[in-house]
C-alpha positions as CSV (number, residue, x, y, z in Angstrom):
1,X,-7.8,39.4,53.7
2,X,-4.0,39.0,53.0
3,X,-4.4,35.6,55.0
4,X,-6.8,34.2,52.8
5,X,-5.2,35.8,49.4
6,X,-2.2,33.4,51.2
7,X,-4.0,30.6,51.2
8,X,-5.4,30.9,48.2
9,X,-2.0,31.0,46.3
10,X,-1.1,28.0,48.3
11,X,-3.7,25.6,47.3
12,X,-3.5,27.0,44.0
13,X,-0.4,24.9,42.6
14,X,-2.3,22.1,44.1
15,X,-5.0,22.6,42.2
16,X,-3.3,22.9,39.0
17,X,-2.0,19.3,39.4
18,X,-5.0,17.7,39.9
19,X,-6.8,19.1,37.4
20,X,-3.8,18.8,35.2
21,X,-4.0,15.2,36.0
22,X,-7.7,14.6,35.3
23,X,-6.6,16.0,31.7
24,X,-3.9,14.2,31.5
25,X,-6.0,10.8,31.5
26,X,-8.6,11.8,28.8
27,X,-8.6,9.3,26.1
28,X,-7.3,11.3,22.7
29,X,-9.2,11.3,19.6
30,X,-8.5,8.4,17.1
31,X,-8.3,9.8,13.6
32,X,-6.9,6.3,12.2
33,X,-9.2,3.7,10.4
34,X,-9.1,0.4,13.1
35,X,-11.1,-2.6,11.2
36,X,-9.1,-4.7,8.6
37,X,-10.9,-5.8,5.4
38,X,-10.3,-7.7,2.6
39,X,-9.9,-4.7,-0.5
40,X,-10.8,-6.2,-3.7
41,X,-10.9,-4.6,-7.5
42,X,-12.5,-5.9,-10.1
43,X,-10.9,-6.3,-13.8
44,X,-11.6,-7.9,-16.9
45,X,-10.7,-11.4,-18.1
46,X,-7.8,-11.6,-21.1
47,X,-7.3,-7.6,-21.0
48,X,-6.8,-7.4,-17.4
49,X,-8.7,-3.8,-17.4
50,X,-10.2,-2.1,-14.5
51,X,-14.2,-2.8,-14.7
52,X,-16.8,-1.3,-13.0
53,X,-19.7,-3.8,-12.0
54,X,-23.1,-2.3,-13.2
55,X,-24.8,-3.5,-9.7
56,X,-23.2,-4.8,-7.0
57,X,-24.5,-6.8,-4.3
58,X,-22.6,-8.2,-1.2
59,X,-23.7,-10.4,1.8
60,X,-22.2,-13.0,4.1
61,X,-23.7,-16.3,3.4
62,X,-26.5,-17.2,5.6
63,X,-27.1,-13.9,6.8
64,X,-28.7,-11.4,5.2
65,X,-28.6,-8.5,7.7
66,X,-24.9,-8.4,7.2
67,X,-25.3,-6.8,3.6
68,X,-22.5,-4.7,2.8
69,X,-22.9,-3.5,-0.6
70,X,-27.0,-3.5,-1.8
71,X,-27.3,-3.0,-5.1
72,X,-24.4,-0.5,-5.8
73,X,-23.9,0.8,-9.1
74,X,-20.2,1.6,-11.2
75,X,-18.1,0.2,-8.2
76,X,-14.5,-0.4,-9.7
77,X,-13.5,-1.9,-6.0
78,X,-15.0,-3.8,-2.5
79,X,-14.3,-4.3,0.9
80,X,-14.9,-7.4,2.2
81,X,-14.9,-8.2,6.1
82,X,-13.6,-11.0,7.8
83,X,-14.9,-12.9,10.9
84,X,-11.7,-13.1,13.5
85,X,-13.5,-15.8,15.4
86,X,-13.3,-18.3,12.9
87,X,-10.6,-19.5,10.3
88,X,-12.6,-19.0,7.1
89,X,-16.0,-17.2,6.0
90,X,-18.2,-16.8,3.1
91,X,-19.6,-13.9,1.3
92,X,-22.4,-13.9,-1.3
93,X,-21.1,-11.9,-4.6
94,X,-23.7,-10.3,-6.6
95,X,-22.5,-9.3,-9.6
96,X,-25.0,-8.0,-12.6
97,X,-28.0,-10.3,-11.4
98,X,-25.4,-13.5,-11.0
99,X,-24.5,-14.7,-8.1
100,X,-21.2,-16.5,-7.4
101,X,-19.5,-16.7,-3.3
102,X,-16.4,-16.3,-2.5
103,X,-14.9,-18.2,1.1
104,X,-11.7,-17.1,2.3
105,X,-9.1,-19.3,4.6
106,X,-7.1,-17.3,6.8
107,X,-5.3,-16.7,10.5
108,X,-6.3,-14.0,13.0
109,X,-4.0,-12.1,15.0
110,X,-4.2,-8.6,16.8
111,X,-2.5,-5.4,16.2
112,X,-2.1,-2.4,17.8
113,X,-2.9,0.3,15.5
114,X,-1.9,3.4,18.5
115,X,-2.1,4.3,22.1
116,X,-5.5,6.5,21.4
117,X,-6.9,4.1,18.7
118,X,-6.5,0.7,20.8
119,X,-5.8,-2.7,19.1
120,X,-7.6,-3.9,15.9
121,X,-7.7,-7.7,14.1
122,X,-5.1,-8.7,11.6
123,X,-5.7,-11.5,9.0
124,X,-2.9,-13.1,7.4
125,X,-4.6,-14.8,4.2
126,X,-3.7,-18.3,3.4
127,X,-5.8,-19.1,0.5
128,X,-9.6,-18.5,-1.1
129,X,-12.2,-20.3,-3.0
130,X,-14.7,-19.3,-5.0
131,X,-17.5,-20.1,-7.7
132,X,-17.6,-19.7,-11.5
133,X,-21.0,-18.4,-12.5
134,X,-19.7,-14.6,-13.2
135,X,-16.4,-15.0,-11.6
136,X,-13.5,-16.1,-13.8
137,X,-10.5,-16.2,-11.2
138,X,-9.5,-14.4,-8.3
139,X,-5.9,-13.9,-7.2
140,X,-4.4,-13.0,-4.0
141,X,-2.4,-10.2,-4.6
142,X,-1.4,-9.3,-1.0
143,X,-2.2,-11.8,1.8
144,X,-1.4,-9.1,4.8
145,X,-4.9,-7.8,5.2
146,X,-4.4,-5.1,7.4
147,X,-6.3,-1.0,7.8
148,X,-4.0,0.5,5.1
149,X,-5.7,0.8,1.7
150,X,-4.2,-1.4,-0.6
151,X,-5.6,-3.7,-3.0
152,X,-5.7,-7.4,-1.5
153,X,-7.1,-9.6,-4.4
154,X,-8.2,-9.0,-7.8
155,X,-11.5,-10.7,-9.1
156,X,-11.6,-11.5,-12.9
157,X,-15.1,-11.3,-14.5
């Protein structure tokens, strides 16, 4: 008995490592938001106001399965997404029954956001476009368009 109790509390220490290895290598939990988007308010033309759109609406050109927003009511703000595979994309902006689009121009980079999160996609904005049924003007306000929750352009209505 006192020979195995020996051999026991020799492979014990052993033990301990390996499992304290195989613990070690578990991926931790990301808590941190990881996809960029384009954070947009809207306000009002001449006052410069916060608005809230009565219905809101919001779909990449050409696609309607990649709705966003579908028929949202009082939304002061948006998110809009941006395609990293290609320099520029389109969304359709439904705004009160009116539609207008918007296209954005911008470069793609990635960022690590942390060791337990991975990497995410970056957009540096360069410049946007857009039409003037509803819309009155849209400014850039921040072209770093990044995971942190900060207003990127403003659109004027």
């Amino acid at each position: 008995m006192l020979t195995h109790l020996f051999h026991t509390y020799k492979t014990l220490p052993l033990l301990v490592l390996v499992v304290s290895f195989i613990v070690s290598c578990v991926p931790e939990s990301c808590y941190q938001e990881t996809t960029s988007s384009v954070k947009a308010g809207f306000y009002e033309t001449g006052t410069g106001l916060e608005l809230k759109a009565d219905s809101v609406t919001l779909a990449a050109q050409g696609s309607s399965s990649d709705t966003v927003y579908n028929n949202v009511k009082n939304l002061k703000s948006i998110k809009l997404f941006l395609d990293p595979a290609t320099p520029g994309c389109t969304w359709v902006l439904t705004l009160n029954g009116v539609n207008d689009t918007i296209t954005f121009f911008y470069e793609s980079f990635p960022h690590l956001v942390s060791k337990e999160c991975g990497y995410t996609i970056y957009h540096k904005l360069d410049r946007c476009s857009f039409t003037k049924n509803i819309i009155d003007t849209v400014i850039i306000r921040n072209t770093n368009i990044t995971v942190i929750n900060e207003e990127n352009i403003r659109i004027f209505l």
